[in-house]
Structure formats: structure tokens, C-alpha cells
C-alpha positions as a Python dict, from the first residue, in 0.01 Angstrom:
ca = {
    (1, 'X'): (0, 0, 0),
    (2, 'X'): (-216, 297, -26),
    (3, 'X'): (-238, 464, -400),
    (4, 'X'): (-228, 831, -352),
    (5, 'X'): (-238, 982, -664),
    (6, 'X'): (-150, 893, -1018),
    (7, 'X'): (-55, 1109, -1309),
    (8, 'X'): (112, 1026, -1667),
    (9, 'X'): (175, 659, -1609),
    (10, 'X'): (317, 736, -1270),
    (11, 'X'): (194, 582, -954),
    (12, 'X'): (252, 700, -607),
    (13, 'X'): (201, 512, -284),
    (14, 'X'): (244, 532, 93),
    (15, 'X'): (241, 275, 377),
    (16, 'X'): (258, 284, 727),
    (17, 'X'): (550, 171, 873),
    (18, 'X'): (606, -136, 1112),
    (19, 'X'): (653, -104, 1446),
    (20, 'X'): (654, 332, 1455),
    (21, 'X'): (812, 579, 1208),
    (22, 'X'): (1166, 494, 1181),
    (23, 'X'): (1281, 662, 843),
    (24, 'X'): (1227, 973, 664),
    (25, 'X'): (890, 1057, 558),
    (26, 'X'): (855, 923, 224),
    (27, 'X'): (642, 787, -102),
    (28, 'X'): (681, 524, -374),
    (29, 'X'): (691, 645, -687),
    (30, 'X'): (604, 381, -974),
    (31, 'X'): (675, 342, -1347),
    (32, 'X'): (644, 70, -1565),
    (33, 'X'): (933, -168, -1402),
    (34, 'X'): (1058, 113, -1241),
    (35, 'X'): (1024, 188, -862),
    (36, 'X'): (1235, 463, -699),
    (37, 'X'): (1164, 582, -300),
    (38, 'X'): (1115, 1019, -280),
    (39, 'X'): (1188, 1174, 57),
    (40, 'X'): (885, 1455, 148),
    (41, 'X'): (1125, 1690, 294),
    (42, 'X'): (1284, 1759, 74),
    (43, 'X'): (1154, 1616, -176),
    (44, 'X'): (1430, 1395, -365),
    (45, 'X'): (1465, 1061, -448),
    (46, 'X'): (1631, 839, -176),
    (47, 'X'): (1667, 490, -343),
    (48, 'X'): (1578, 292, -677),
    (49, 'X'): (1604, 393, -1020),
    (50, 'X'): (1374, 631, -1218),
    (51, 'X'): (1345, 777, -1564),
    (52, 'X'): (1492, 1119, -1523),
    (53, 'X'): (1176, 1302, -1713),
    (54, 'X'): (895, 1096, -1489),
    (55, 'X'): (1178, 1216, -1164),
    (56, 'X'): (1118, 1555, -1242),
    (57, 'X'): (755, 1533, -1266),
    (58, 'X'): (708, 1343, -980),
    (59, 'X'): (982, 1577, -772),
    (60, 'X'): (742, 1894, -928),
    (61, 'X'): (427, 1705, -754),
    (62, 'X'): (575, 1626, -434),
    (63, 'X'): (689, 2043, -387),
    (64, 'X'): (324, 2131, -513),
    (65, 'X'): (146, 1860, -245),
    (66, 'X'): (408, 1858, 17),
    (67, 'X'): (231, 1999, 301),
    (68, 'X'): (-38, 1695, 186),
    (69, 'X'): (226, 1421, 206),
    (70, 'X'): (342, 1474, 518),
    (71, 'X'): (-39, 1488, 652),
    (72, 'X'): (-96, 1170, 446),
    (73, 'X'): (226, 1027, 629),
    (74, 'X'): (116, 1130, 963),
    (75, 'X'): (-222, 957, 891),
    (76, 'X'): (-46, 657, 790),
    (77, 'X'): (190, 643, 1112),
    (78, 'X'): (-112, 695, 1349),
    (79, 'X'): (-300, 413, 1159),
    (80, 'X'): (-555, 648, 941),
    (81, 'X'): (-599, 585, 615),
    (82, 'X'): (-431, 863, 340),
    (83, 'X'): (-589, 1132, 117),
    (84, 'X'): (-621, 1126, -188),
    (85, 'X'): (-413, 1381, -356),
    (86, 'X'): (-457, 1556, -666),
    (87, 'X'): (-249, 1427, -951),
    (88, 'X'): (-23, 1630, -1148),
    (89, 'X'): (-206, 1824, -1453),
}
């Protein structure tokens, strides 16, 4: 799974999905144990479990770099590989 970005202990992924795009556009968000799925629009967390302080941040990233997520998810789907996108500061 491709690493996109990472920022304060937070990793955040994307893969391509078998067989075509058949759910929302979304990203992996990683902490510690911790593993939630984010929805890029909107951006909000769709599944798993997340400290609420790293949700914000990473729910504050994905608004600044949406437009880039959904190009990196696009990418993905067509069998590119992602951008790189700038980590939260």
C-alpha cells in the first residue's frame, strides 16, 4: 500500500482497488495500533478507531490536500502510482 504522506506519528496510505473503484474515495490513516479509514469527500472517517486529537489532524490534512487525494486516487484506480503529498506542518 502506497505511503502518501506522514506527519506527527501518523501514516497515511492509499491502494488501488480490486477489480475497479467500488467504494468511496478514501485513505488509511495509521497510528500506533490504531488504523481508522477517511473518506476524501468529505473528508471524515468511515471505519476503525482513531485518537480523537491525531482525527482532527489528519481530517485538517485531508481538507488542505483534498484536491491531491482524489488525483492520487484516480492515479491509483487507473493503475499509476500516487504523489507524494506534503505532510502536515
Amino acid at each position: 500500500m502506497p505511503e502518501l504522506s506522514r506527519f506527527y506519528g501518523i501514516i497515511i496510505r492509499m491502494f488501488t482497488e480490486i477489480g475497479g473503484s467500488r467504494h468511496q474515495a478514501h485513505f488509511h490513516a495509521y497510528c500506533q495500533s490504531d488504523v481508522a479509514i477517511f473518506g476524501i469527500d468529505p473528508v471524515e472517517r468511515l471505519a476503525g478507531s482513531f485518537p480523537r486529537r491525531q482525527q482532527r489532524l489528519v481530517e485538517a490534512w485531508g481538507e488542505l490536500h483534498q484536491a491531491e487525494l482524489r488525483a492520487d486516487w484516480q492515479r491509483l484506480q487507473a493503475g499509476q502510482l500516487p504523489a507524494p503529498i506534503e505532510p502536515l506542518r
